[in-house]
ROBATOR-249514 format. One record per residue (C-alpha): residue number from 1; residue in three letters; x, y, z. Coordinates in nm, 2 decimals. Each point is the difference from the previous one (the first is absolute). Layout:
N
+-----+--------+--------+--------+--------+
! num ! residu !      X !      Y !      Z !
+-----+--------+--------+--------+--------+
! NUM !    ALA !      X !      Y !      Z !
...
+-----+--------+--------+--------+--------+
//
This chain:
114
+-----+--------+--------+--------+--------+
! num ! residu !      X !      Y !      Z !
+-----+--------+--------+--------+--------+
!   1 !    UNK !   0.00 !   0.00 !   0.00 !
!   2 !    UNK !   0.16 !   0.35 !  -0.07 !
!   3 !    UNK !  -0.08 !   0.29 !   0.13 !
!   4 !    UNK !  -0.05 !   0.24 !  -0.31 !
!   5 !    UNK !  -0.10 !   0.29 !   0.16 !
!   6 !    UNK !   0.33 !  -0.01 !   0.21 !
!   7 !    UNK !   0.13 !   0.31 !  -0.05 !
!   8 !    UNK !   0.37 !   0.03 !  -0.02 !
!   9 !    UNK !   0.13 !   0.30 !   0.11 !
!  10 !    UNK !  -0.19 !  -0.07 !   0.34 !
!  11 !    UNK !   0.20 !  -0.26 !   0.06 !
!  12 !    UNK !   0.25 !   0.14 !   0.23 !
!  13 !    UNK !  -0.28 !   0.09 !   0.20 !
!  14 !    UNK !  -0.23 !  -0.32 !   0.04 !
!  15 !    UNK !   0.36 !  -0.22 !   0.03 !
!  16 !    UNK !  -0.13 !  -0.37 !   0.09 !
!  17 !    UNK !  -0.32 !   0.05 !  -0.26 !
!  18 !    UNK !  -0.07 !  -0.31 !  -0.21 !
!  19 !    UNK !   0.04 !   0.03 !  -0.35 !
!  20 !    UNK !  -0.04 !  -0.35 !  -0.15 !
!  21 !    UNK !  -0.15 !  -0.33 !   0.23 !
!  22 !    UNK !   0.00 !  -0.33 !  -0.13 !
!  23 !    UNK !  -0.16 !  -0.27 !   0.27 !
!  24 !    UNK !   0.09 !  -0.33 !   0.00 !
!  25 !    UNK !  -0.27 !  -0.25 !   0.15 !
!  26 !    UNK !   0.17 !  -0.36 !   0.05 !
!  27 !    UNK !  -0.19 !  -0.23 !   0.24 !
!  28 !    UNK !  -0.07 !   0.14 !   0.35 !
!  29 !    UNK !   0.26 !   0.26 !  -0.07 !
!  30 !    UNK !  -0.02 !   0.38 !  -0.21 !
!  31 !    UNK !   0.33 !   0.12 !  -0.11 !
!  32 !    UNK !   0.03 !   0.37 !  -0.14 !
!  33 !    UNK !   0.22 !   0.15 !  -0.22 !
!  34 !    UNK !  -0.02 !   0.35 !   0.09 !
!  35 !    UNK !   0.20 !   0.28 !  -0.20 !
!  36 !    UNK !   0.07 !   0.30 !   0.21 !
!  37 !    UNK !   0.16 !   0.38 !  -0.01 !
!  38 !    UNK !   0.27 !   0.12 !   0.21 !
!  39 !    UNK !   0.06 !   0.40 !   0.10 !
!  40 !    UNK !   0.25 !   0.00 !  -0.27 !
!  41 !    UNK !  -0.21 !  -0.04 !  -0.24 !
!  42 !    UNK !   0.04 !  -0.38 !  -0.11 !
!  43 !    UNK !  -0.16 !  -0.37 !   0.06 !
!  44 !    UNK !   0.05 !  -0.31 !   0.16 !
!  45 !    UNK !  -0.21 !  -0.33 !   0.08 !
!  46 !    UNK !  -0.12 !  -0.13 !   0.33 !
!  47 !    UNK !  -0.07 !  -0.36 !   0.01 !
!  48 !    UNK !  -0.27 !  -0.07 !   0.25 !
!  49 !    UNK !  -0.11 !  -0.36 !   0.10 !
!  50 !    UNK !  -0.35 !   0.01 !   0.17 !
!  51 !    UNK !  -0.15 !  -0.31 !   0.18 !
!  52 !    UNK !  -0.37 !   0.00 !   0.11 !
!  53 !    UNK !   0.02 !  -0.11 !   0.40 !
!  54 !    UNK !  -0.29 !  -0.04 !   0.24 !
!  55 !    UNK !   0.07 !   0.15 !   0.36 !
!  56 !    UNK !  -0.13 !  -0.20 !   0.28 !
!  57 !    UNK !  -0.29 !   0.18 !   0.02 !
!  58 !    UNK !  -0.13 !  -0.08 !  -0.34 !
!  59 !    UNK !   0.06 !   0.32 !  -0.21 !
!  60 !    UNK !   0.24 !   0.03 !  -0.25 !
!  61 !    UNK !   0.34 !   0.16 !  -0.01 !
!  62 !    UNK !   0.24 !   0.01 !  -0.26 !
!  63 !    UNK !   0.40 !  -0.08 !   0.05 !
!  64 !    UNK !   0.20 !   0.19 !  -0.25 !
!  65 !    UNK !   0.39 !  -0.03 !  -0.09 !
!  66 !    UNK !   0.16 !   0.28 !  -0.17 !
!  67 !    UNK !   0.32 !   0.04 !  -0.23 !
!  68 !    UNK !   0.11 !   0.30 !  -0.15 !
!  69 !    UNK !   0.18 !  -0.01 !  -0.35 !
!  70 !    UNK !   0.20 !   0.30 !  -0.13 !
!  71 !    UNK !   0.05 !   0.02 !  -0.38 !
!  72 !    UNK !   0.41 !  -0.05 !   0.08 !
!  73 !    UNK !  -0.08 !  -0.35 !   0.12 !
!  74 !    UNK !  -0.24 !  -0.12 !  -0.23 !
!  75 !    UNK !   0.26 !  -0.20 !  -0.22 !
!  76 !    UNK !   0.15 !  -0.17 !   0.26 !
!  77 !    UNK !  -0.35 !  -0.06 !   0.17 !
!  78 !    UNK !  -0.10 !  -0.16 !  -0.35 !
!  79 !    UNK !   0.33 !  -0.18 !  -0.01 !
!  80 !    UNK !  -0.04 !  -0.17 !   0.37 !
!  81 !    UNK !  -0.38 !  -0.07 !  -0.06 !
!  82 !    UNK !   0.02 !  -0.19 !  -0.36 !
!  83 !    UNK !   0.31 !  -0.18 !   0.13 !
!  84 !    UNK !  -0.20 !  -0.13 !   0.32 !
!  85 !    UNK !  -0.28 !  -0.07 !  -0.19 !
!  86 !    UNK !   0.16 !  -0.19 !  -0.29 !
!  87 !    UNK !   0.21 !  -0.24 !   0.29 !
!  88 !    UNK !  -0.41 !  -0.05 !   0.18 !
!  89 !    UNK !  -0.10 !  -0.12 !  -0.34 !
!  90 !    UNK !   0.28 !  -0.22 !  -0.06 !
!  91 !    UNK !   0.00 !  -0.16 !   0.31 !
!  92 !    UNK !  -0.34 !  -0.04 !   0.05 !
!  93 !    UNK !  -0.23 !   0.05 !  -0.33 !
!  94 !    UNK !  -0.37 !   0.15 !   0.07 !
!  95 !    UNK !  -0.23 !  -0.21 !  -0.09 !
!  96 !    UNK !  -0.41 !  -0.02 !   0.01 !
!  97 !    UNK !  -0.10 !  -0.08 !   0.31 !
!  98 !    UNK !  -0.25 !  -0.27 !  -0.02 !
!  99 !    UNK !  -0.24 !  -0.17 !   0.29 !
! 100 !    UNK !   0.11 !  -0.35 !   0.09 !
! 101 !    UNK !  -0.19 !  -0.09 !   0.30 !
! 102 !    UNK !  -0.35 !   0.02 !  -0.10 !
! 103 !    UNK !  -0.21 !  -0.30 !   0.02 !
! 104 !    UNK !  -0.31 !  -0.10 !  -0.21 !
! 105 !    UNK !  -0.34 !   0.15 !   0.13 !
! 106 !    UNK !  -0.36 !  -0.11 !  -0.13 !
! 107 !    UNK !  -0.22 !   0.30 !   0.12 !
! 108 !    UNK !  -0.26 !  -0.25 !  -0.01 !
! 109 !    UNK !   0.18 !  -0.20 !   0.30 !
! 110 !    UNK !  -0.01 !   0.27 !   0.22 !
! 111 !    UNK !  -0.35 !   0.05 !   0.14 !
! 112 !    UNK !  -0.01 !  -0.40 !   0.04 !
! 113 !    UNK !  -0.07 !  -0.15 !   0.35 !
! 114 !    UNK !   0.28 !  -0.21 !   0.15 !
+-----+--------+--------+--------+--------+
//
């Protein structure tokens, strides 16, 4: 999503505004990809993880991790992550999870007396 009305000579004075998000939704987790401005006029990424949690009293809350990413970094960031990633795929391939426990159940059956 990009913020098209962002106006870019008021940058220096909303440092921290989003400019471009991108979330992620994988499972029980949200990752975002959120592009940034600093006072000086440029951008950089924060990578938030957020995981849905339920407090003891029932209501939800939200854990969040943050990383911050300047534009300096961002090759050796790519570097790091595609090397990781590559040695996780060799070692152990993904593959489609698939159900292997279920057992054979005839609706029918179920309303039966014993």
């Amino acid at each position: 999503m990009y913020f098209e009305d962002y106006d870019r000579s008021s940058r220096s004075e909303h440092s921290g505004e989003d400019v471009f998000s991108k979330p992620i939704r994988a499972g029980k987790r949200t990752y975002f990809f959120d592009v940034k401005t600093t006072k000086g006029n440029d951008y950089y990424l924060t990578i938030t993880e957020s995981k849905r949690r339920v407090d003891k009293d029932g209501r939800f809350s939200y854990e969040k991790h943050k990383i911050f990413l300047y534009k300096e970094d961002f090759e050796k960031f790519t570097e790091g992550l595609e090397e990781v990633v590559k040695f996780i795929k060799e070692r152990i391939p993904v593959t489609e999870a698939r159900p292997t426990d279920f057992t054979n159940v005839n609706f029918d059956d179920l309303n039966k007396d014993e």
